[in-house]
C-alpha positions in Angstrom: 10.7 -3.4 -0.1 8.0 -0.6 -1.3 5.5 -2.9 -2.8 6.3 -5.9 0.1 5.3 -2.9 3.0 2.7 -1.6 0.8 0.8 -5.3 -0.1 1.5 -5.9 4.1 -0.6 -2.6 5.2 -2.9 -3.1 2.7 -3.9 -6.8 3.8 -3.8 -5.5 7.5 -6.5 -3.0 6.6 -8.8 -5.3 4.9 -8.2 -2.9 1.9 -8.6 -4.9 -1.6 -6.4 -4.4 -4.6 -9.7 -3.7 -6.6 -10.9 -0.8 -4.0 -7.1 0.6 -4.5 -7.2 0.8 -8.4 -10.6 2.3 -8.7 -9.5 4.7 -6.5 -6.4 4.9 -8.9 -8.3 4.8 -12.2 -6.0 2.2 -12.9 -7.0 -1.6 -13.7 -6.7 -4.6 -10.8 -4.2 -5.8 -13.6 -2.0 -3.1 -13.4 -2.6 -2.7 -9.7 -1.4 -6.1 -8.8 2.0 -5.5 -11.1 2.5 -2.6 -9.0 2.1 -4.3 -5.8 4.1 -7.5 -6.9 6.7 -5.4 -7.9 6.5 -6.0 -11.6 6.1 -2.1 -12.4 7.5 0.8 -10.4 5.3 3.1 -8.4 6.0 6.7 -8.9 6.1 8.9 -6.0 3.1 10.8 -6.3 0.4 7.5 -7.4 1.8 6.1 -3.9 1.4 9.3 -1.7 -2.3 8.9 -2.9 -2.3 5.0 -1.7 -0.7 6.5 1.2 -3.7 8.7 2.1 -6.5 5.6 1.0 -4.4 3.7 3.5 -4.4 6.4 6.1 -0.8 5.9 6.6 2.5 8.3 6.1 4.1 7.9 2.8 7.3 6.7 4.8 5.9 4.1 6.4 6.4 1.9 3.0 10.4 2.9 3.3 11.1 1.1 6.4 10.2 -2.2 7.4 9.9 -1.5 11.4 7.6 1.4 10.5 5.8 -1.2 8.7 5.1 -3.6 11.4 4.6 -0.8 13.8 1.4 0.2 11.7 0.3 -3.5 11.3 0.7 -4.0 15.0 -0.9 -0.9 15.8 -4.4 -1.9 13.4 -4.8 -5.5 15.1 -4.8 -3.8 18.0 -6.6 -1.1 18.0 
C-alpha cells in the first residue's frame, strides 16, 4: 500500500521519479524498485520523500488520506 499511495501523490504532483532520486542520492533504478515495491522503504528515506512531496509521512499509510491529498492538489 506504501509505494501504491506514494507513486499516486507523486504523479498528482507532477513530481518525477528522477527529481525524487537525486534528491535521494539514489539512482532512478533503484528509485523505481522502491516505488514498484520491489525494495522496501525504510522509515527515515520516506519521511524525506514525505517532505519533497510536501505531505505528512502518514498520508502513504492510509489510502483515504491518500485520495484526500490527490483530491485536494487537482483542486487547489
Amino acid at each position: 500500500m506504501v509505494f501504491e499511495n506514494l507513486k499516486r501523490i507523486r504523479l498528482a504532483k507532477g513530481v518525477t521519479q528522477m527529481h525524487l532520486s537525486k534528491k535521494l542520492g539514489i539512482s532512478n533504478m533503484a528509485y523505481s524498485r522502491m516505488e514498484n515495491g520491489e525494495t522496501k522503504i525504510d522509515v527515515e528515506r520516506l519521511r524525506v520523500i514525505a517532505v519533497l512531496l510536501g505531505v505528512d509521512i502518514n498520508i502513504f499509510f492510509d489510502k483515504e488520506l491518500t485520495e484526500f491529498v490527490i483530491e485536494k492538489h487537482y483542486v487547489s
